[in-house]
N, C-alpha and C positions, 0 to 999 in steps of 0.2 A: 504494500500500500504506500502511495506516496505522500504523507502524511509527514511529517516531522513530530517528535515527542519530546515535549522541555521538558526533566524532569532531573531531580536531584533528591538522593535520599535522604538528604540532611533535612529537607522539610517533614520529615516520619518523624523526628529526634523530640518534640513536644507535644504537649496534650492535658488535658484535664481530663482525671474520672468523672462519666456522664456528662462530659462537653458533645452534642450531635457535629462539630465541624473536629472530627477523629482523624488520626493518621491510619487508622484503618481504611474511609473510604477512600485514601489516595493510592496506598499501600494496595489495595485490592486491586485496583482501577490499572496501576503501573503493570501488577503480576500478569493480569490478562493482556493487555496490550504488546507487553515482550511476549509470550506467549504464541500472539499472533504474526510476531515477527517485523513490527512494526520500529521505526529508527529512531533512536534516543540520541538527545544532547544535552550536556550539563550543560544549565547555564549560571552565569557569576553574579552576585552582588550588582546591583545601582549603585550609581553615585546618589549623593546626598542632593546636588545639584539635579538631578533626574528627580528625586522624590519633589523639589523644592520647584518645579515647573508645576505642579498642581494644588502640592500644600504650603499652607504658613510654617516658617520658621518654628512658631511656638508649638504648633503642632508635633512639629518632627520631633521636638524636644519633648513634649510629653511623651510619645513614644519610647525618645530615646532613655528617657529616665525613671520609665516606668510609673508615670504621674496618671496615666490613666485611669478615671474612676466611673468602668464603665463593669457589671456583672456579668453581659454577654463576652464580652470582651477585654479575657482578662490581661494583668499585667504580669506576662510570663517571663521565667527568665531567657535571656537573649533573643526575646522577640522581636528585637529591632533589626537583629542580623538573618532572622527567618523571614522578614516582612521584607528587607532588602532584597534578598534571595527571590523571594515571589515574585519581585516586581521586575528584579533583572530577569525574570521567565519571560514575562510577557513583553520586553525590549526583545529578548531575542528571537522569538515568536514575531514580533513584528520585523524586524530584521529579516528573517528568513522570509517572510512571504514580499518582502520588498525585492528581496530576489529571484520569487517567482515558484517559492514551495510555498505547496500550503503546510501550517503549521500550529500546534495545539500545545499551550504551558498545562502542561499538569500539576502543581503547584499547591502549595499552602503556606499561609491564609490567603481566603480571598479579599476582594477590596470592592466592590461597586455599591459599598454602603458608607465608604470614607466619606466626607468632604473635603474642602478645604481648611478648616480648621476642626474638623473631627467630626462630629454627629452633622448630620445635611437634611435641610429642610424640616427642622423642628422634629426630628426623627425621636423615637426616645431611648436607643441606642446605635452605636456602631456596628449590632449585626452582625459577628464574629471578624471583620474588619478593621485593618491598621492604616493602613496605605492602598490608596486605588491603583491598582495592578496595573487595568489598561486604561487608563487617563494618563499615567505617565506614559506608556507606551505611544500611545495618538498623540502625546503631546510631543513626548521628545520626536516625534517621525513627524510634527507639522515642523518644528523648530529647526533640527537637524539633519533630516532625510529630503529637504527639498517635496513633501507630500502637498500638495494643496490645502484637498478634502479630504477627510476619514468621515465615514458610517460607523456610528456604533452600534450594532444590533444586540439590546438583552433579551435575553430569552429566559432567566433566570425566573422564579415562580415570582419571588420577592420585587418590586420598584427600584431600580438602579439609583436610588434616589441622589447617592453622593457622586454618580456621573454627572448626572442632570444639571447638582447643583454647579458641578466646576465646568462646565461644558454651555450653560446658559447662555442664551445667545452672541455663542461664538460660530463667526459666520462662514467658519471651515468646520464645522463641525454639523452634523446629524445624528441626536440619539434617539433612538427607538426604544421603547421599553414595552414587553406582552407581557402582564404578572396578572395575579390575582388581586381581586381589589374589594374592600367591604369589612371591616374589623377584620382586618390583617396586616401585619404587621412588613414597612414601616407605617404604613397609612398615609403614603404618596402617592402623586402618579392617579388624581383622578382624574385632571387634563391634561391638555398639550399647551404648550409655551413658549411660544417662537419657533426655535429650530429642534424643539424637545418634544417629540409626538408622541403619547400615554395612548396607551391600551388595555384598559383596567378591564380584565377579566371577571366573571363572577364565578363562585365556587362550583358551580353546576357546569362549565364547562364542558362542551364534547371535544374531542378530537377534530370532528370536521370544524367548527367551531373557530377550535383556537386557527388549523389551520387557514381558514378562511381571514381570520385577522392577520394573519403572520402575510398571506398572501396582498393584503393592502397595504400593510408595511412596506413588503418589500417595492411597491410600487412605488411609494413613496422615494427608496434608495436608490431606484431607477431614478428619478429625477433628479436627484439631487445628485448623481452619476460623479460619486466618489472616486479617488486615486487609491483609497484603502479600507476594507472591510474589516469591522474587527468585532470578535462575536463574545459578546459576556455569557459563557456557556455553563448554564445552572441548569441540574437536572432534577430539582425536585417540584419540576410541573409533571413527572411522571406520578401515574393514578392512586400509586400505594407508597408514595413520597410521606414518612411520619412526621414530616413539621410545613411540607408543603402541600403540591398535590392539587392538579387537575388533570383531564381527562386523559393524557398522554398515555401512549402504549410503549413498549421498548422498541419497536417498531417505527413507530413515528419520529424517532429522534432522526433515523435517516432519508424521511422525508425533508426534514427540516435540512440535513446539513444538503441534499440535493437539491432543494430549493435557493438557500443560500450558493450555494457551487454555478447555478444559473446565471446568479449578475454576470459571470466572468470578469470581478476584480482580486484582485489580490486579497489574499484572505490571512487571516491568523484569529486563533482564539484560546480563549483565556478561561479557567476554572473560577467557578466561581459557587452555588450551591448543589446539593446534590447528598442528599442522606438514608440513600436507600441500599439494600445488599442487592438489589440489580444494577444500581448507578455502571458498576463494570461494562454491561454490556447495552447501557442507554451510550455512556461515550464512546464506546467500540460502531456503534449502528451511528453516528454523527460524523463520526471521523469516514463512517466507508459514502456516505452521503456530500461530505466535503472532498471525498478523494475525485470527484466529478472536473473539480477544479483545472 
């Protein structure tokens, strides 16, 4: 498969008992994917300067100093060198699809619940969340890659809300978000906002459903005929998702990444939720749906 796989085992190295974002679902997720013979690259640390394209200084430093006083989101030791680690996934993930693979960070923690200065749009936490993965990724590639436009497409169950927030009418910028919407949790994402187009789901969801939405999304990204694709790929919009969960089959993840593989632009994406024991083979069926590429 022509797929690329960012992945480093150093992000398995942390965790909480009964935390749902476990180095098990990555752990899992990695085994089947070598498995299928799929091509691994370690990727390196951010700079501070890459994280500092998206967040406030004071931010980073809470981070760095483990000032965080958030329950979901604890203050773990050397979290700031696993959040770095995460976020250098999805630069290199972006990197590689700027040369023309497509490409998937498998990674932890995720980030499209960051903001810029931590919690985004009166969120009531950070979401398992330190630093937004691909925010610096589409940022450092508008900055430093010569990229014009990036599309950022969430797919995640949850409102990408801390994309939204740093990404807010930036006019190289396009973010899409499909979640579920209605007391749940962050409780964004009930409209659109310039260049930020919500697609708040309801819990009853069907499958044709979502994809019928996903399908006017992407028309949207058709218009907006982005220089780079970059997919915040959360998979607990699958039906037996325990903290997410709409009508998705393991089947449907590779509608979606064949759908996305249609734009024919340069693609990469990023981990982001996902807490099921079939997560393995909802990302395995995305990634052969992106292999269209």
């Amino acid at each position: 498969m022509g797929v690329y796989i960012i992945f480093s085992a150093e992000c398995l190295e942390y965790g909480e008992r009964g935390h749902p974002e476990s180095p098990e679902r990555v752990y899992s997720t990695a085994r089947l994917l070598m498995e299928k013979g799929l091509k691994f690259v370690e990727p390196k640390p951010c700079e501070d300067e890459d994280i500092l394209l998206v967040h406030t200084r004071e931010f980073v430093e809470d981070v760095k100093r483990g000032k965080l006083n958030d329950p979901d989101t604890p203050n773990i030791p050397r979290i700031y060198h696993y959040a770095k680690l995460s976020a250098g996934g999805a630069i290199k993930a972006m990197e590689l699809a700027l040369e023309g693979e497509a490409a998937f960070s498998l990674m932890r923690p995720p980030g499209h619940h960051a903001g810029r200065n931590g919690r985004a749009l009166n969120a009531p936490s950070l979401g398992f969340c330190y630093f937004n993965n691909i925010a610096i990724a589409c940022a450092k590639a508008m900055k430093q890659c010569e990229v014009g436009r990036v599309a950022v497409i969430d797919i995640d169950c949850h409102h990408g809300n801390g994309t939204q927030e740093i990404f807010l009418n930036n006019p190289g910028v396009l973010f899409i978000s499909l979640h579920k919407f209605g007391f749940f949790y962050p409780g964004t994402g009930a409209t659109s906002e310039g260049n930020c187009l919500n697609y708040p789901l309801g819990w009853n969801t069907t499958e044709p459903e979502y994809m019928a939405a996903l399908r006017s999304a992407l028309k949207e990204v058709e218009r907006f005929n982005p220089d780079l694709v970059a997919v915040s790929a959360g998979f607990d919009t699958y039906k037996v998702d325990p903290i997410g969960g709409l009508g998705l089959s393991k089947e449907s993840y590779k509608t979606i990444g064949r759908m996305i593989s249609e734009l024919g632009k340069r693609t990469f994406a990023v981990l982001e939720g996902g807490y099921s024991r079939d997560m393995p083979e909802c990302v395995y069926n995305l990634l052969v749906g992106l292999e269209n590429f």
